[in-house]
C-alpha positions, 0 to 999 in steps of 0.5 A, spaced: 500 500 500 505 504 500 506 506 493 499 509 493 499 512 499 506 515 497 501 517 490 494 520 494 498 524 499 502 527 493 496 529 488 490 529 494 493 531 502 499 536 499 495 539 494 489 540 501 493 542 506 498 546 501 491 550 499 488 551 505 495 554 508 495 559 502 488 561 503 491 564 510 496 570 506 495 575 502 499 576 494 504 578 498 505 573 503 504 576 509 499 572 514 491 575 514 488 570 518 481 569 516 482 575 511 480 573 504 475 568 508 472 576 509 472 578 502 469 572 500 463 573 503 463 580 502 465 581 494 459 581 490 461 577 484 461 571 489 456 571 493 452 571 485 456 565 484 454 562 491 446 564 489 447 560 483 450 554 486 444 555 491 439 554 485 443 548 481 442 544 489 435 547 489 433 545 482 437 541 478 438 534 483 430 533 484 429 534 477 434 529 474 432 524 480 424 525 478 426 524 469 431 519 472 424 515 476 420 516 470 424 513 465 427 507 468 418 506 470 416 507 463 423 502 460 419 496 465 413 498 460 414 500 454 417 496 447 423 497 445 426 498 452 433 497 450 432 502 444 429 507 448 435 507 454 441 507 448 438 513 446 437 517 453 444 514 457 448 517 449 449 523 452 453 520 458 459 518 453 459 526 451 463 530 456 461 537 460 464 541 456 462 538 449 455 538 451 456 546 453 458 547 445 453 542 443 447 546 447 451 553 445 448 551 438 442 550 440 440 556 445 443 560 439 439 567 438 438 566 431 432 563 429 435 560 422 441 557 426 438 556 434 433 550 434 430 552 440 429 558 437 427 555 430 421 551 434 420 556 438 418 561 431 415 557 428 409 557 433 410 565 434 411 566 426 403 562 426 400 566 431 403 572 429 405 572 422 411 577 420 409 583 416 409 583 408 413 590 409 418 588 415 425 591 413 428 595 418 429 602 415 423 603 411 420 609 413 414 614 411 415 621 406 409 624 404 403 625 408 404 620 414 407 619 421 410 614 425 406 611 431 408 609 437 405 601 435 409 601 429 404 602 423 403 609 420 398 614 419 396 620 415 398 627 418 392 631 416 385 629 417 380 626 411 373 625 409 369 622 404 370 625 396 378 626 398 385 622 395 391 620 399 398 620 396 403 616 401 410 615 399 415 610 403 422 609 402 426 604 405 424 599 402 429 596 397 427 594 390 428 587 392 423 587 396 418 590 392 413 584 391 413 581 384 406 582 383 407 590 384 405 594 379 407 601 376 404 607 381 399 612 379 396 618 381 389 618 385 382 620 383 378 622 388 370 619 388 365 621 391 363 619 398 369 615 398 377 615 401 381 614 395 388 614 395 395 610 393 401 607 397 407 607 393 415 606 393 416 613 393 423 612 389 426 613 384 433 616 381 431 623 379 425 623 381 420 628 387 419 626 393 411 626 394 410 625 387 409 620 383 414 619 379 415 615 372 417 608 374 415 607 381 411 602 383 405 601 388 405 596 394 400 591 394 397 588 400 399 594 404 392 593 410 390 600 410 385 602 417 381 609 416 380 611 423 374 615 425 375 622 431 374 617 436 380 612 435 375 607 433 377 604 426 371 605 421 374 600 415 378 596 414 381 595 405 387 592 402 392 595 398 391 592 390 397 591 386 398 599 383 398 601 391 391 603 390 386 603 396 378 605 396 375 606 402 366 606 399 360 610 404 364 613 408 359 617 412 360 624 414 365 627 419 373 627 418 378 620 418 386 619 419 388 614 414 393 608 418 397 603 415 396 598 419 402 595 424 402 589 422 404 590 415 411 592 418 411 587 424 418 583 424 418 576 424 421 573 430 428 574 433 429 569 438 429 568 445 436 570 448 436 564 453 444 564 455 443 572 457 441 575 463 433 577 465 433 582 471 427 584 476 425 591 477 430 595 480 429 596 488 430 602 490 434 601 497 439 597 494 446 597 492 449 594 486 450 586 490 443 587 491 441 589 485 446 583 482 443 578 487 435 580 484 437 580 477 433 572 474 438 568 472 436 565 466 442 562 463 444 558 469 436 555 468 438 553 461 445 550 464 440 546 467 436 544 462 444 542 458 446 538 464 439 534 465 439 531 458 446 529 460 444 526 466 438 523 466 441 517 463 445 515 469 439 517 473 436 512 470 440 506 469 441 507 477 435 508 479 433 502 473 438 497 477 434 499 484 426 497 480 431 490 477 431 488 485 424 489 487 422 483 490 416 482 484 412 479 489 411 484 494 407 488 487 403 483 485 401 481 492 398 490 492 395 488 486 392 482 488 389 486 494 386 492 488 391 496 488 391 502 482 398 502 478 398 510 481 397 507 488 401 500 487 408 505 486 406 510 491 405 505 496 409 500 495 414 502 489 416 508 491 418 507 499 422 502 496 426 505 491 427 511 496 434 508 498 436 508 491 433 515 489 436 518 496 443 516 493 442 518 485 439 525 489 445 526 493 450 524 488 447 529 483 448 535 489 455 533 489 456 534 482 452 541 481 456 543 487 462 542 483 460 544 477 464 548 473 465 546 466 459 546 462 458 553 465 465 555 462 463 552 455 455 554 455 455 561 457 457 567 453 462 571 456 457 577 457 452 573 462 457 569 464 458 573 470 451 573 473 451 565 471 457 564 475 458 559 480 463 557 485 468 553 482 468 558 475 469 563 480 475 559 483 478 558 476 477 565 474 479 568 481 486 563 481 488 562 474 486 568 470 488 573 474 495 576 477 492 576 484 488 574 488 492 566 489 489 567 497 482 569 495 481 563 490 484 558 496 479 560 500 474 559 495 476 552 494 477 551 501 469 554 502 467 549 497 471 543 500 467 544 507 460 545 503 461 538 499 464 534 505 458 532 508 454 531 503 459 525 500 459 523 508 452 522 508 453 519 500 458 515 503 454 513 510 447 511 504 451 506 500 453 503 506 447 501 508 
């Protein structure tokens, strides 16, 4: 045994007792006691990190032992079973920072590119179609004004027997429907709105004129607005750009170019950022920090479930695989449902088992460092942050700070010792 006593105490007991002497001095040297244990907890960007891994035991541990439970039930019950435990165990043979690369690409903010985004568009872009004119600099020249919705609407008041010219550019001809045609220029009719929607562009031409060679927007929904804010009517520009509203009754009216016309398709949920509460008055910048919602860390969550809930369940499959079958026909037997049969005999069974795979995942996200390194961005990745990353960031990518980053490997030494006691003391039993 001496050789590997000779080799443990080289790469485990020295590095320990090595760490936890250093955390007792300051970069220079000089011996500050409990000092960098102070700043610790008293610096903001580690009491984030300690929040988040606050979160990660909180949440991730339940969940995966939860997915774990229902697929090792649902593999005693469906056919198949080998294929379906292949396919969720898979991800176990990828490593935590190629995972963190994998789902980068999957919660990419780009619809086209993410495919989280991409499904999650999909949806939006049915419920809300995008507009025929969504381009980002199109904008009006004659006659209309911006509103705060996003549409358009005439400056001037109308009423019937009145023509309306309204010119918009920013829109390259590229974009121009292939079914528009050439422009032209509005006659007013009797008891009606007339008027022309139209690519008020031309090279050489007049703004607010219809020029030679410009074409009209078809499909442009156009509102015509009564003095109460109420619309009245409702039509749809033809392929010259031409517009009729008929029997419009007295009084004046606003022209309003729908919003959405120019209503953008969807640009994607960014799930590896940040979403911060209101701010609190009465709190400075490391309560403000604590408050802020990290949505990247529940993304890292969601990473790692799909990457351990296989070995979730592989443990917790292994623990149904000895059940004594007698015991669950003798509940059956007496007229107990398939829900009361696993949550009077079946759970309290497995609850060793569970107990194991429950605290083993609190080990690992206590730990957890890598996948956040690879997954998040660097610019939410200090609200993402957790103990470890702080550790390495701390210790390794700076020129200072030797004692505090010992401190924090110290701290988070202490935090998983009891639960590998308790782990440990399970297995046992």
């Amino acid at each position: 045994m001496g050789p590997a006593a000779l080799l443990l105490g080289a790469i485990v007991v020295y590095p320990t007792v090595a760490t936890v002497a250093r955390s007792l001095y300051d970069d220079s040297g000089n011996f500050i006691a409990a000092g960098n244990y102070k700043t610790l907890f008293g610096t903001a960007d580690i009491l984030v990190a300690i929040r988040n891994n606050a979160i990660w035991v909180i949440v991730f541990p339940s969940l995966v032992t939860f997915l774990g439970l229902v697929f090792a039930v649902l593999t005693e019950r469906i056919r198949w079973s080998t294929a379906f435990k292949t396919i969720v165990f898979m991800p176990m043979a990828i490593s935590l920072f190629a995972t963190g690369v994998i789902w980068r690409i999957v919660y990419e903010t780009d619809p086209n590119r993410g495919v989280i985004n991409a499904a999650v568009g999909t949806v939006a872009d049915v419920i809300h179609p995008p507009g025929m004119y969504a381009l980002p600099n199109i904008r009006p020249i004659s006659g209309l004004t911006g509103t705060a919705e996003g549409g358009m609407v005439s400056k001037n008041a109308v009423d019937a027997g009145h023509a309306l010219q309204l010119g918009l550019t920013g829109i390259p001809l590229s974009a121009v429907p292939p079914a528009a045609q050439a422009a032209q220029a509005p006659s007013p009719v009797a008891g009606a709105v007339t008027g022309e929607v139209w690519r008020d562009f031309s090279p050489g031409g007049h703004v607010g004129v219809i020029d030679p060679g410009e074409k009209g927007l078809p499909g442009m929904r156009l509102n015509l607005v009564s003095a109460d804010g109420h619309t009245a009517a409702t039509t749809v520009s033809g392929n010259n750009g031409a517009f009729r509203f008929d029997g419009v009754s007295g009084g004046s009216y606003h022209l309003a170019l729908d919003a959405a016309n120019f209503r953008q398709p969807f640009g994607g949920v960014n799930w590896l950022g940040v979403q911060s509460l209101t701010p609190v008055s009465g709190l400075g910048t490391t309560g403000q920090a604590l408050l802020a919602i990290p949505l990247a860390d529940l993304s890292a969550i969601v990473a790692m479930l799909w990457m351990w809930s296989g070995f979730a369940m592989v443990i917790i499959g292994a623990g149904l695989a000895a059940l004594n079958r007698e015991v669950l026909e003798a509940a059956r037997m007496d007229g107990a449902s398939e829900l009361q049969t696993f949550r009077f005999v079946t759970f309290p069974l497995l609850r060793p088992v569970l107990i194991v795979v429950f605290i083993t995942m609190i080990i690992n996200v206590l730990k957890i460092f890598d996948i956040i390194l690879s997954l998040i961005p660097d610019s939410s990745q200090q609200q993402a942050n957790v103990i470890a990353l702080e550790m390495y960031r701390v210790g390794f990518t700076s020129f200072t700070g030797k004692g505090l980053a010992s401190a924090i490997a110290v701290f988070l030494f202490l935090l998983v010792i009891p639960v590998i006691a308790l782990n440990v003391r399970r297995i046992r039993e």
